[in-house]
N, CA, C and O atoms as a Tripos MOL2 file, in Angstrom:
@<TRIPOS>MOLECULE
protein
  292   291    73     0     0
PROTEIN
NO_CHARGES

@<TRIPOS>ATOM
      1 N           0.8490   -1.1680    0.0000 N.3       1 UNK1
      2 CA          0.0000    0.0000    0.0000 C.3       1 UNK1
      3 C           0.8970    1.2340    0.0000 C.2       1 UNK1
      4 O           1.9580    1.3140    0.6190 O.2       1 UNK1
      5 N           0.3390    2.2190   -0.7880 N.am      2 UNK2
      6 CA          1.4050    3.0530   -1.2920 C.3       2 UNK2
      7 C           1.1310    4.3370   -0.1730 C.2       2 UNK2
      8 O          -0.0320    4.7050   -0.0070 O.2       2 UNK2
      9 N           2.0820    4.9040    0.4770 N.am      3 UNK3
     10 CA          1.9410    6.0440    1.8240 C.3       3 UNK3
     11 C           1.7510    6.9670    1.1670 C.2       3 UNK3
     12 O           2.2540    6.7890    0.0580 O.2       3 UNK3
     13 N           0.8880    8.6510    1.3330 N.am      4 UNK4
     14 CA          1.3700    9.6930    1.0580 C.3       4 UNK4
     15 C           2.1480   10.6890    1.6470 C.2       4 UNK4
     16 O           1.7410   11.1720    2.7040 O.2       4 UNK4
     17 N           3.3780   11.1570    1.0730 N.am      5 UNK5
     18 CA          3.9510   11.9810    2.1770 C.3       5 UNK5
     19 C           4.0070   13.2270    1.1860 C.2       5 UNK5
     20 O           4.2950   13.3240   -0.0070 O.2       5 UNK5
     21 N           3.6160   14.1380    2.1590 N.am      6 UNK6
     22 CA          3.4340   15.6890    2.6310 C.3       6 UNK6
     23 C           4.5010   16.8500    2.3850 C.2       6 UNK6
     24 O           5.2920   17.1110    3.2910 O.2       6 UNK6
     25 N           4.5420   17.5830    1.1300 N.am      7 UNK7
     26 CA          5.8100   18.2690    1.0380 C.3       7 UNK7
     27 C           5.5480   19.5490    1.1040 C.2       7 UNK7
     28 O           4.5740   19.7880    0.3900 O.2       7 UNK7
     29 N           6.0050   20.6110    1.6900 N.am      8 UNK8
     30 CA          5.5390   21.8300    1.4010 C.3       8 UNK8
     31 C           6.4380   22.3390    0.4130 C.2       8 UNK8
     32 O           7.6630   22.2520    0.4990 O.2       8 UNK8
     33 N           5.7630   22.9090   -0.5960 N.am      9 UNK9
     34 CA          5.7130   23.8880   -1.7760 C.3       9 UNK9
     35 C           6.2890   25.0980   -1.1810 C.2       9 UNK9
     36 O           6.0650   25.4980   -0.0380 O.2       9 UNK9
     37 N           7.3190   25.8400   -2.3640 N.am     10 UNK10
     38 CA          7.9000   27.2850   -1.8920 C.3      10 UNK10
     39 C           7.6480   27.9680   -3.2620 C.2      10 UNK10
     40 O           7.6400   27.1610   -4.1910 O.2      10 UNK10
     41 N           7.5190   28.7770   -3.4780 N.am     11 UNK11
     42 CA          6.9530   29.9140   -4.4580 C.3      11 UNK11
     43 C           8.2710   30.3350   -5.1140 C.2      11 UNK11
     44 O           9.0860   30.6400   -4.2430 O.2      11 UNK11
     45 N           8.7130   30.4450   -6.2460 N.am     12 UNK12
     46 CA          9.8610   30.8750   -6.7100 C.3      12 UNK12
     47 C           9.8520   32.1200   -6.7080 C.2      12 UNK12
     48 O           8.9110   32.2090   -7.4970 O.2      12 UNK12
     49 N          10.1200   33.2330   -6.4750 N.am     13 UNK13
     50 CA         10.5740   34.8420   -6.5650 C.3      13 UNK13
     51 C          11.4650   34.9990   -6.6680 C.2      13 UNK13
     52 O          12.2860   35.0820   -5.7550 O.2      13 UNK13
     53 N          11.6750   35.1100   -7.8770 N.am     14 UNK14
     54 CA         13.4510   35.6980   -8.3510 C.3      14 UNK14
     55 C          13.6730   37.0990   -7.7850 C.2      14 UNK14
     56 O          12.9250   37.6950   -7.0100 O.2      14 UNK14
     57 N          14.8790   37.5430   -8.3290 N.am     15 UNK15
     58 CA         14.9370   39.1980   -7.8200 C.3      15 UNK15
     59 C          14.6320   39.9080   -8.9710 C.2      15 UNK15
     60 O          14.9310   39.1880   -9.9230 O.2      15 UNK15
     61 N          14.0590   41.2610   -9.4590 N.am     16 UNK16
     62 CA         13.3950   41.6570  -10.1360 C.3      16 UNK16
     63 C          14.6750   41.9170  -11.1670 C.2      16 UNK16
     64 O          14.2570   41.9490  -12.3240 O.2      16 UNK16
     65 N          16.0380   42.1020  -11.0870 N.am     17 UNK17
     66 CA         17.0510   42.2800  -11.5810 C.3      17 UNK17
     67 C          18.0460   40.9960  -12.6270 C.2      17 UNK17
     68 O          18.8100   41.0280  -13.5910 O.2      17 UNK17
     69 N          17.3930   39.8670  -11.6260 N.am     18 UNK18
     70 CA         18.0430   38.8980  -11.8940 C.3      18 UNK18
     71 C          17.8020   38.0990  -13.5620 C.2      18 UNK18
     72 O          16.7750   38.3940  -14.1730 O.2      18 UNK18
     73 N          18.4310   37.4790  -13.9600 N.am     19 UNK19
     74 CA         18.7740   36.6730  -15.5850 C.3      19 UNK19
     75 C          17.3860   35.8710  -15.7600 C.2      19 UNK19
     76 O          16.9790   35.8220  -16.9200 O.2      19 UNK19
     77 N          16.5270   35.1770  -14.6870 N.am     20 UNK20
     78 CA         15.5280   34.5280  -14.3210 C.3      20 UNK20
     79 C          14.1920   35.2900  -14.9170 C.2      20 UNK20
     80 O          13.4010   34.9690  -15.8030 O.2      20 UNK20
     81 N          14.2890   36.5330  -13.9790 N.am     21 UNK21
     82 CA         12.9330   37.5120  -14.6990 C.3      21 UNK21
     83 C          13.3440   38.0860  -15.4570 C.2      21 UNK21
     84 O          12.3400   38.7190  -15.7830 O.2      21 UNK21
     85 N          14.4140   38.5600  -16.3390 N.am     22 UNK22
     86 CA         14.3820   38.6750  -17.7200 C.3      22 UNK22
     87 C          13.8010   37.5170  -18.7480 C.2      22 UNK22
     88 O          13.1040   37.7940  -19.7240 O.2      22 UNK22
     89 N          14.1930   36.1850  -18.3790 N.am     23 UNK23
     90 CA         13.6700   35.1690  -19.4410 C.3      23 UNK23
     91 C          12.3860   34.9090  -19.2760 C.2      23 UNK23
     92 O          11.6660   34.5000  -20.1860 O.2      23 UNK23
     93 N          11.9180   35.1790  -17.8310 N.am     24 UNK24
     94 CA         10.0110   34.7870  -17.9180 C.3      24 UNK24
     95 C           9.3960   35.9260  -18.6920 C.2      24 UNK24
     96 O           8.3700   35.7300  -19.3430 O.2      24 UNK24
     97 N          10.0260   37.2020  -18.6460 N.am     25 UNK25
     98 CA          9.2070   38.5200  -19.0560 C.3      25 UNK25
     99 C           9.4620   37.5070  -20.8430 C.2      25 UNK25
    100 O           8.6030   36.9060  -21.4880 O.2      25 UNK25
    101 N          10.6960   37.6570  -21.0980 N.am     26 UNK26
    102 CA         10.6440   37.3450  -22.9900 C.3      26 UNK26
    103 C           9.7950   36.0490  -23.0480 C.2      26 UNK26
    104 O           9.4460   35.8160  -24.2050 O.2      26 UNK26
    105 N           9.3760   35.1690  -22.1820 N.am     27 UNK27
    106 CA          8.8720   34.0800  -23.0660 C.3      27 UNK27
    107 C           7.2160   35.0420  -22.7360 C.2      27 UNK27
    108 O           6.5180   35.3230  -23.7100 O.2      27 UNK27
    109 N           6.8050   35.4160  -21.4420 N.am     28 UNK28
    110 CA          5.6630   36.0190  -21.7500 C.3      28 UNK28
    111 C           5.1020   36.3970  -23.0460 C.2      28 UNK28
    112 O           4.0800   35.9950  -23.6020 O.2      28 UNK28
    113 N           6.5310   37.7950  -23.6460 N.am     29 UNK29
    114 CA          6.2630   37.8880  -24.6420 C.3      29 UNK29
    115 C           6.0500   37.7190  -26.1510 C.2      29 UNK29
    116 O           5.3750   38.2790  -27.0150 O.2      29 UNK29
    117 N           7.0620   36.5330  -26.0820 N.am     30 UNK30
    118 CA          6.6220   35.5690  -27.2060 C.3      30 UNK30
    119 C           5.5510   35.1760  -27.2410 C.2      30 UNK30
    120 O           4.9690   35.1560  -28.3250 O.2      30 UNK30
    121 N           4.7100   34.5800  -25.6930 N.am     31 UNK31
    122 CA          3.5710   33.7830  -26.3780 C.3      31 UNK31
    123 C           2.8310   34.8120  -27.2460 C.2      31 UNK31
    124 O           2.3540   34.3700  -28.2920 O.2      31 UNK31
    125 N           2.6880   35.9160  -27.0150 N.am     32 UNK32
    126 CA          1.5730   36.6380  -27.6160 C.3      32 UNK32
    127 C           1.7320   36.8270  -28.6890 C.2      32 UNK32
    128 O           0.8650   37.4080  -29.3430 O.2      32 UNK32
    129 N           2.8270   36.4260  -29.2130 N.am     33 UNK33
    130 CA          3.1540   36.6780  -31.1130 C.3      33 UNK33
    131 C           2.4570   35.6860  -31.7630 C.2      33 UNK33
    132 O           2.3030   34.5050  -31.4520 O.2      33 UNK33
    133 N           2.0130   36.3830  -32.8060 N.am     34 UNK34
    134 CA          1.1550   34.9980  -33.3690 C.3      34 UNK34
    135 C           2.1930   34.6540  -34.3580 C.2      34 UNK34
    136 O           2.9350   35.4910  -34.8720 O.2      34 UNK34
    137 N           2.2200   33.1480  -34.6500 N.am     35 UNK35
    138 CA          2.1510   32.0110  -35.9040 C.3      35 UNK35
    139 C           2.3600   32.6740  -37.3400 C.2      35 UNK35
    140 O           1.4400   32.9710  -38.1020 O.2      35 UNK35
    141 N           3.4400   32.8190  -37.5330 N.am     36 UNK36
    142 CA          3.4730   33.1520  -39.1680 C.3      36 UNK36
    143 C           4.8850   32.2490  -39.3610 C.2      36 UNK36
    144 O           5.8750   32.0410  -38.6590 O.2      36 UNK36
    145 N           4.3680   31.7670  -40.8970 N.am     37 UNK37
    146 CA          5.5050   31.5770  -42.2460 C.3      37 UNK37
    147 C           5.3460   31.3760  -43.1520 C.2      37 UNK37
    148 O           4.5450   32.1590  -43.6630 O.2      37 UNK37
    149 N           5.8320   30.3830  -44.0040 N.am     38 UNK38
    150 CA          5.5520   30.0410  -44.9140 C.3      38 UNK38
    151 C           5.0630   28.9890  -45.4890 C.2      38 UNK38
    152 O           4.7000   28.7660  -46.6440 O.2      38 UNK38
    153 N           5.1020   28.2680  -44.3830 N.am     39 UNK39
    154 CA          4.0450   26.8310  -44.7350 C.3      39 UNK39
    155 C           2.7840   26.6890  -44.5140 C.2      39 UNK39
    156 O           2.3690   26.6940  -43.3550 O.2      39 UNK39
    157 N           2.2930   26.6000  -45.1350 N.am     40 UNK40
    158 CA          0.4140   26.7000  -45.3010 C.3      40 UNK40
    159 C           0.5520   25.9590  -43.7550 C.2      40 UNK40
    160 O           1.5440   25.4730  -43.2100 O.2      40 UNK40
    161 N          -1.0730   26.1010  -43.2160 N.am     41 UNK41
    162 CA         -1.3330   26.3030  -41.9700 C.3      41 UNK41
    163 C          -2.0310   24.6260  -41.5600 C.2      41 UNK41
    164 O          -1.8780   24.1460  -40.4370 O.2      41 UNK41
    165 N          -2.6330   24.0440  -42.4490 N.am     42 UNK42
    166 CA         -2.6150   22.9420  -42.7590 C.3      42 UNK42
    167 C          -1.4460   22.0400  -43.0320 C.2      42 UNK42
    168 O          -1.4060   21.0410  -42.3140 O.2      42 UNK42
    169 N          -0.8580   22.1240  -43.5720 N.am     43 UNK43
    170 CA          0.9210   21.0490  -43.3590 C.3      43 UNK43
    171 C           0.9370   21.7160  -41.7600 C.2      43 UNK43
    172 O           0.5950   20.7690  -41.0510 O.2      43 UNK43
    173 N           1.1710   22.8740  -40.9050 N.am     44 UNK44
    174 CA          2.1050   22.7300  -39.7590 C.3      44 UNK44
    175 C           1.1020   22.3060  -39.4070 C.2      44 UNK44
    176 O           1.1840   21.4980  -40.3320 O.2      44 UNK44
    177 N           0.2120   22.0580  -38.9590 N.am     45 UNK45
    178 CA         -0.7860   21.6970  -37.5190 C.3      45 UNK45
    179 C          -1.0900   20.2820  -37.8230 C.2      45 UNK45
    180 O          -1.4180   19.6360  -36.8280 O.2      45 UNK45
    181 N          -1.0570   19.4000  -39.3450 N.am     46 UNK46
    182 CA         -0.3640   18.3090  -39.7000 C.3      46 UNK46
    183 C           0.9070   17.7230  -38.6990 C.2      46 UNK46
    184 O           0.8370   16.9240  -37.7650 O.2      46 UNK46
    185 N           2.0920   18.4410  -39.2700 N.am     47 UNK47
    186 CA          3.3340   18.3450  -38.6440 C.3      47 UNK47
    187 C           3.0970   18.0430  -37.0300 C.2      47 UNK47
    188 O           3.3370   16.9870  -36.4460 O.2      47 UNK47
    189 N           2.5510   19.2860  -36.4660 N.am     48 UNK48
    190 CA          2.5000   19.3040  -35.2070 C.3      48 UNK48
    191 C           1.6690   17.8760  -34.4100 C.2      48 UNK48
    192 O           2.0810   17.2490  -33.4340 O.2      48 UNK48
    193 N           0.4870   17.6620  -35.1410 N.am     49 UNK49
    194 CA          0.2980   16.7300  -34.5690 C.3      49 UNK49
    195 C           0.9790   15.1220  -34.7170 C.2      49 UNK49
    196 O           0.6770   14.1770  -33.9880 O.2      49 UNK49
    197 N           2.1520   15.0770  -36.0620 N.am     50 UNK50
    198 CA          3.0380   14.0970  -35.3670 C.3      50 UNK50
    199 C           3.8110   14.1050  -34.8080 C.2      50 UNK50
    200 O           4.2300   13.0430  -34.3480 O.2      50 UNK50
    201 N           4.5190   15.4790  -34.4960 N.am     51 UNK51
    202 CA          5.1250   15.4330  -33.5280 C.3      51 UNK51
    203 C           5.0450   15.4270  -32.0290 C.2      51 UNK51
    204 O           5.8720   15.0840  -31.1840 O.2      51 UNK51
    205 N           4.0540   15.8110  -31.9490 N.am     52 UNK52
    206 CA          2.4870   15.6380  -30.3390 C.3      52 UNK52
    207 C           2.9200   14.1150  -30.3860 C.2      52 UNK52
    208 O           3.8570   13.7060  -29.7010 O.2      52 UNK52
    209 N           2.2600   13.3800  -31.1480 N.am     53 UNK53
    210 CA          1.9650   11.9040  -31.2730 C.3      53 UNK53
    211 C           3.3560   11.1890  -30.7180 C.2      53 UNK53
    212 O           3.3000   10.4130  -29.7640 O.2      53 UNK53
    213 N           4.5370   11.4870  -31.3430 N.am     54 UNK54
    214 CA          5.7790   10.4200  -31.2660 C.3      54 UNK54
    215 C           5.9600   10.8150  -30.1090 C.2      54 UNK54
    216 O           5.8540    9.9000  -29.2920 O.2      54 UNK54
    217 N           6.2900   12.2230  -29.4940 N.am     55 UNK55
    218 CA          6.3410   12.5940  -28.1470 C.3      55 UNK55
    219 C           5.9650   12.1310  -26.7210 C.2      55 UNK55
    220 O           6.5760   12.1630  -25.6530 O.2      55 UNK55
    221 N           4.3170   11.5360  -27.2100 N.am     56 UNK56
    222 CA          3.7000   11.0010  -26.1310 C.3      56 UNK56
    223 C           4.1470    9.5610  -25.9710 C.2      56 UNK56
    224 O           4.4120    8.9580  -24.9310 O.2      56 UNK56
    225 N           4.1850    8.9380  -27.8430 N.am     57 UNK57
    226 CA          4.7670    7.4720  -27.7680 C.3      57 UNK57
    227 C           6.1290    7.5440  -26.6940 C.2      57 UNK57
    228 O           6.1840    6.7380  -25.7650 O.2      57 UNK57
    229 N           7.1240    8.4830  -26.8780 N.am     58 UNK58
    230 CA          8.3050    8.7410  -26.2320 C.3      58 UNK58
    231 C           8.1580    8.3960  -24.8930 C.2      58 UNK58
    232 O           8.7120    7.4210  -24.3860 O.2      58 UNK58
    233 N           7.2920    9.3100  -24.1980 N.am     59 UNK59
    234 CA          7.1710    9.6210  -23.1450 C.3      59 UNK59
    235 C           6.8430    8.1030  -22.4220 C.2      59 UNK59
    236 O           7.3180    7.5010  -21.4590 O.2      59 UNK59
    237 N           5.8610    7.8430  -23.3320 N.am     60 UNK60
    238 CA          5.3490    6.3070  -22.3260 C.3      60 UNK60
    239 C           6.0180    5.0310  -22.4470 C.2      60 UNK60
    240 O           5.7650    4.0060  -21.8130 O.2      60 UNK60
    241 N           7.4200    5.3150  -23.8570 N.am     61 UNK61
    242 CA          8.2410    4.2520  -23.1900 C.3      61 UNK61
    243 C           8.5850    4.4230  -21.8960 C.2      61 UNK61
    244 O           8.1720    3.7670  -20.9410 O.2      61 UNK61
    245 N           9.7670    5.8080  -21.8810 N.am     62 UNK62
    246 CA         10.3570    6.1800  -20.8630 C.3      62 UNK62
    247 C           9.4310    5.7540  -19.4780 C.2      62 UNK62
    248 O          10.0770    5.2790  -18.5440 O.2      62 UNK62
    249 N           8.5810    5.8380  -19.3790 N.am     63 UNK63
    250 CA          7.8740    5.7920  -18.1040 C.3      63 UNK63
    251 C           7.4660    3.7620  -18.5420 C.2      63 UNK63
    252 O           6.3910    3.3250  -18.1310 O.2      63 UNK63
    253 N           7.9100    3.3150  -18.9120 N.am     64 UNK64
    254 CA          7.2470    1.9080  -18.8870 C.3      64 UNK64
    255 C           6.0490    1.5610  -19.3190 C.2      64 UNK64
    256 O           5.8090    0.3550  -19.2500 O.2      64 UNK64
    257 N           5.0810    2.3660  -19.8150 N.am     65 UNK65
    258 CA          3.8590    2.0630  -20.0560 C.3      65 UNK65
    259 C           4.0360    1.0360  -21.3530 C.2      65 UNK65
    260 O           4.9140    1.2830  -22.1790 O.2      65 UNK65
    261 N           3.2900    0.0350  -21.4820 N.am     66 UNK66
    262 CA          3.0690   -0.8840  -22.6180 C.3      66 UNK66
    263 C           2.4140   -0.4580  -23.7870 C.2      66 UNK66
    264 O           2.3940   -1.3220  -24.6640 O.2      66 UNK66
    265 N           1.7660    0.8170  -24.1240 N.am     67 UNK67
    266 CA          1.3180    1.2240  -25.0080 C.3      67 UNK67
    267 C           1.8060    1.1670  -26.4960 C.2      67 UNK67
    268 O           2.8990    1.5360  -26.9250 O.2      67 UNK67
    269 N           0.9690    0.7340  -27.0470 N.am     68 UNK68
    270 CA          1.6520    0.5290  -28.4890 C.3      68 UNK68
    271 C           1.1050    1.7420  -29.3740 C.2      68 UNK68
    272 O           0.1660    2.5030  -29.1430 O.2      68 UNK68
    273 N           2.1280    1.6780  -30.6370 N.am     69 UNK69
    274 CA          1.9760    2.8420  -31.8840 C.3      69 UNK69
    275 C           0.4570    2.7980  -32.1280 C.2      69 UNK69
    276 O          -0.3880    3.6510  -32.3990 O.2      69 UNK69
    277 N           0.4400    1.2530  -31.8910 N.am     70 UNK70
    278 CA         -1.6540    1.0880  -33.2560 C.3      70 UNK70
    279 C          -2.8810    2.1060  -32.2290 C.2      70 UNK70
    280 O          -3.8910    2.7450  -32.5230 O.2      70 UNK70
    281 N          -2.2780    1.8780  -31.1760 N.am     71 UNK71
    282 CA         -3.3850    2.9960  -30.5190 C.3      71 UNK71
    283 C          -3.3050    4.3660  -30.9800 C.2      71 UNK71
    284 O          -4.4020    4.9220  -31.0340 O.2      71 UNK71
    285 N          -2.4090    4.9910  -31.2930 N.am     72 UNK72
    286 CA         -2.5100    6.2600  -31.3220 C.3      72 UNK72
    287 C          -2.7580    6.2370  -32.5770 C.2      72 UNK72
    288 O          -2.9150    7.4160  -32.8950 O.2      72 UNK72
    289 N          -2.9350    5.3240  -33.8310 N.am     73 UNK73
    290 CA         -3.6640    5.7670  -34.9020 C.3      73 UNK73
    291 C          -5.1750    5.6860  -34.7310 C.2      73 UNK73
    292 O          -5.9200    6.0600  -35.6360 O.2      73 UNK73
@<TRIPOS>BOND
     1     1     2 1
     2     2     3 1
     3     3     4 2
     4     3     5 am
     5     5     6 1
     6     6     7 1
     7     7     8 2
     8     7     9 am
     9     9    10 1
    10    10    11 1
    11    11    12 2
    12    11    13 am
    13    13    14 1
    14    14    15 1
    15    15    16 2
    16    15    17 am
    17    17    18 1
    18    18    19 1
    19    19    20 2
    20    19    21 am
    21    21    22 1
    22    22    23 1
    23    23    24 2
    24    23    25 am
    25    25    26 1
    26    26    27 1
    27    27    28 2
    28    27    29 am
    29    29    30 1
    30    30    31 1
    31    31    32 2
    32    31    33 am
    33    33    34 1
    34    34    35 1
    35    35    36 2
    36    35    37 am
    37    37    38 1
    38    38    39 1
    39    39    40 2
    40    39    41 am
    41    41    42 1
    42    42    43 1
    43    43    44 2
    44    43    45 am
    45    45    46 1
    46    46    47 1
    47    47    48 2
    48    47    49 am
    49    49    50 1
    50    50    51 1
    51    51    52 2
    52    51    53 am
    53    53    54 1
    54    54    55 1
    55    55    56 2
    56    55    57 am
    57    57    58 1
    58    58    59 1
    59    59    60 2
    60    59    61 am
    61    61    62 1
    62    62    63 1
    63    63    64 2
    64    63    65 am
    65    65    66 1
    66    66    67 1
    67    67    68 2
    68    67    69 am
    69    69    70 1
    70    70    71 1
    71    71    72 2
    72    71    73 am
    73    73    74 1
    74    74    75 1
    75    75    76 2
    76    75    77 am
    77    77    78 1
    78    78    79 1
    79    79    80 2
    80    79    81 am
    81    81    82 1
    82    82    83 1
    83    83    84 2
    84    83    85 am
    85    85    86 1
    86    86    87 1
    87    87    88 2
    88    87    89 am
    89    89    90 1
    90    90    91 1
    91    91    92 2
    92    91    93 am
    93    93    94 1
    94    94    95 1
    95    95    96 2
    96    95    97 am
    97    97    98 1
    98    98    99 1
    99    99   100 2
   100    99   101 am
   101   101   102 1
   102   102   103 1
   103   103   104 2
   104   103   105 am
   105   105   106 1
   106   106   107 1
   107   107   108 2
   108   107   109 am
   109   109   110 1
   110   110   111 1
   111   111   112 2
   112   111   113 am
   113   113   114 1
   114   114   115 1
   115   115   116 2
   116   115   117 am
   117   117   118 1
   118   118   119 1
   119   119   120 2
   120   119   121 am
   121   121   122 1
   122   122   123 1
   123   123   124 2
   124   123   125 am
   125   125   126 1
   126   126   127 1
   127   127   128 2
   128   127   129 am
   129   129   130 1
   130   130   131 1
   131   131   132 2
   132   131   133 am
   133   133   134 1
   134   134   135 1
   135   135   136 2
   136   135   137 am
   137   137   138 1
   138   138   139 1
   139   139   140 2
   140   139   141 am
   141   141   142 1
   142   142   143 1
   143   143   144 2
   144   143   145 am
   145   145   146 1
   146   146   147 1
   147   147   148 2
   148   147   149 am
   149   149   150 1
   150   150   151 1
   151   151   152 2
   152   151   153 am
   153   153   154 1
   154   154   155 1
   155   155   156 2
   156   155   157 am
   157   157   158 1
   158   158   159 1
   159   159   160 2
   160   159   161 am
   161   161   162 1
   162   162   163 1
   163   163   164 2
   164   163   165 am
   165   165   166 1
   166   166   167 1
   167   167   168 2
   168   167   169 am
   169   169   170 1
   170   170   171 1
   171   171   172 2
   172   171   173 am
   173   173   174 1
   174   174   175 1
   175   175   176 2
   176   175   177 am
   177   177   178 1
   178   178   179 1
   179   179   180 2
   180   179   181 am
   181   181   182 1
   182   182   183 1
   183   183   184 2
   184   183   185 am
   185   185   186 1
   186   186   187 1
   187   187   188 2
   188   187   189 am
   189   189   190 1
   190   190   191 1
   191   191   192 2
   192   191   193 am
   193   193   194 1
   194   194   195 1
   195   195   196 2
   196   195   197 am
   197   197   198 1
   198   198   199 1
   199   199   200 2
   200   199   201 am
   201   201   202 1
   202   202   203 1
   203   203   204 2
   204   203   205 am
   205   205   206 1
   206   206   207 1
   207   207   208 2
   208   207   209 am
   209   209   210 1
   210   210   211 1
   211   211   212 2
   212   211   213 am
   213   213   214 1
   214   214   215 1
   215   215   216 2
   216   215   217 am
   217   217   218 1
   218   218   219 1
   219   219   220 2
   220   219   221 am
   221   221   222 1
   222   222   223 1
   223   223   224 2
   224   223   225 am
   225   225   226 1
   226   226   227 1
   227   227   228 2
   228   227   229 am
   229   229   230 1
   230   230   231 1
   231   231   232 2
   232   231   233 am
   233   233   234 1
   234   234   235 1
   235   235   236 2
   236   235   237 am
   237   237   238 1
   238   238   239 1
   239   239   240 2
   240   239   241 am
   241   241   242 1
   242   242   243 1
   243   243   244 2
   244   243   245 am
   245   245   246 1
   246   246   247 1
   247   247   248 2
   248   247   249 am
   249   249   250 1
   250   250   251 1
   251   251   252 2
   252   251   253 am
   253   253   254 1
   254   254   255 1
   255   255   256 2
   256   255   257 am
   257   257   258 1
   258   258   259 1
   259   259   260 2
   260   259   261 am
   261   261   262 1
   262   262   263 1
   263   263   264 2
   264   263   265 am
   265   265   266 1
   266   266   267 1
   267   267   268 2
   268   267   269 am
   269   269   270 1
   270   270   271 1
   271   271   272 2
   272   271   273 am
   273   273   274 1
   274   274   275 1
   275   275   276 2
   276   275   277 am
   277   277   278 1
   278   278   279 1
   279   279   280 2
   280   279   281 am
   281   281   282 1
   282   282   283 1
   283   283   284 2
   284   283   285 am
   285   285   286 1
   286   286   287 1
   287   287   288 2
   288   287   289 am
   289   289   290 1
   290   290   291 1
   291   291   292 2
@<TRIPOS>SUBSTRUCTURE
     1 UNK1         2 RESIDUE 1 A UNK
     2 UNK2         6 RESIDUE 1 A UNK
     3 UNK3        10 RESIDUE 1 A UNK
     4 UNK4        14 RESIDUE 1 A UNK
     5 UNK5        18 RESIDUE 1 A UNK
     6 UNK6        22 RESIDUE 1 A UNK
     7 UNK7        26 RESIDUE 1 A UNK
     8 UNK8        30 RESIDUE 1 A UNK
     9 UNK9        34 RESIDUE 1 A UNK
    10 UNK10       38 RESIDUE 1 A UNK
    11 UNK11       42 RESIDUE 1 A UNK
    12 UNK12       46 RESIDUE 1 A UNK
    13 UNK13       50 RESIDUE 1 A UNK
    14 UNK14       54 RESIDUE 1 A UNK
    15 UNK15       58 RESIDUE 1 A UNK
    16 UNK16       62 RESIDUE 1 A UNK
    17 UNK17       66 RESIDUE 1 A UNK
    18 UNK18       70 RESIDUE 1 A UNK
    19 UNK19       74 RESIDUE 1 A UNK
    20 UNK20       78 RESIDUE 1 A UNK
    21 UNK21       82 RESIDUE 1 A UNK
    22 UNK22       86 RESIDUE 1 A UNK
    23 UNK23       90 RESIDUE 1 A UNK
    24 UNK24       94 RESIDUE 1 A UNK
    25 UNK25       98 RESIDUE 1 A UNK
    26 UNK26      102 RESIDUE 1 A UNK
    27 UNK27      106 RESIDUE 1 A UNK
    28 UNK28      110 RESIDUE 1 A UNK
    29 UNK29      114 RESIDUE 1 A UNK
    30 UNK30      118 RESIDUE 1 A UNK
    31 UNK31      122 RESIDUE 1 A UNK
    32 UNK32      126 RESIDUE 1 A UNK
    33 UNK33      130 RESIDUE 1 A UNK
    34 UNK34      134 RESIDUE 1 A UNK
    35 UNK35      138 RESIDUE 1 A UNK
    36 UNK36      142 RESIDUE 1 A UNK
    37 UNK37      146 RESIDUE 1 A UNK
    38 UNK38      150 RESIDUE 1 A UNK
    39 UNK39      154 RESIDUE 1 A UNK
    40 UNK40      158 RESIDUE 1 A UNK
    41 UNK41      162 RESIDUE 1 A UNK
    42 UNK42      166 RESIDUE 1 A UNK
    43 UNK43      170 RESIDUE 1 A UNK
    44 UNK44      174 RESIDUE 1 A UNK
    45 UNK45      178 RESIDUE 1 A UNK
    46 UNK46      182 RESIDUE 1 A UNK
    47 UNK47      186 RESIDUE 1 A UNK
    48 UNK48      190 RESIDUE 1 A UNK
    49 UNK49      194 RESIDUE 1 A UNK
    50 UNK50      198 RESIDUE 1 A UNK
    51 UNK51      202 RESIDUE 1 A UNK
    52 UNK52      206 RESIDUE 1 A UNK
    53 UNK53      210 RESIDUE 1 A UNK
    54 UNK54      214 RESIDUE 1 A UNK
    55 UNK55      218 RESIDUE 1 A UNK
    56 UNK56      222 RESIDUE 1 A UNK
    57 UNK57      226 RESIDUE 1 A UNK
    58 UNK58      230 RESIDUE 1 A UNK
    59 UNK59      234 RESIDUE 1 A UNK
    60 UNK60      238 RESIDUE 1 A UNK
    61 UNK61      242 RESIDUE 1 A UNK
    62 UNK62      246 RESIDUE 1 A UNK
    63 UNK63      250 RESIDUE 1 A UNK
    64 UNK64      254 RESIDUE 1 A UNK
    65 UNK65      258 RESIDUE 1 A UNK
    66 UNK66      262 RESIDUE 1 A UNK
    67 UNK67      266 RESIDUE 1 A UNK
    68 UNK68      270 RESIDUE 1 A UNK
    69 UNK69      274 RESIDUE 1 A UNK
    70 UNK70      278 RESIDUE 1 A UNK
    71 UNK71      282 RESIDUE 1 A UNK
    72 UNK72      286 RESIDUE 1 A UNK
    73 UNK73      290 RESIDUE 1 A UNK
């Protein structure tokens, strides 16, 4: 029977100066850029979802899961 043990959580606060909150402020602001190039929008979201797909296959070797490829078609 598996125990649960109890960890307390600490809040990260960098210093407002520090290399840390410079990189959260730039990815903030990336997310808000939208999606442009040159590959029609249909091929990437194609793309993307095999690369979603092999990722997860990835993932659940690594973790042991028995899951096979034929499921995810």
């Amino acid at each position: 029977m598996s125990k649960f043990n109890h960890y307390d959580l600490k809040m990260v606060e960098p210093e407002f100066g520090s290399e840390l909150t410079d990189l959260i402020i730039e990815l903030d602001y990336l997310r808000k850029k939208s999606l442009m190039g040159s590959t029609p929008s249909r091929v990437f979201f194609q793309l993307k979802h095999i690369f979603h797909t092999l990722e997860s296959v990835g993932s659940a070797r690594i973790e042991g899961n028995r899951t096979t490829i034929a499921r995810y078609c």
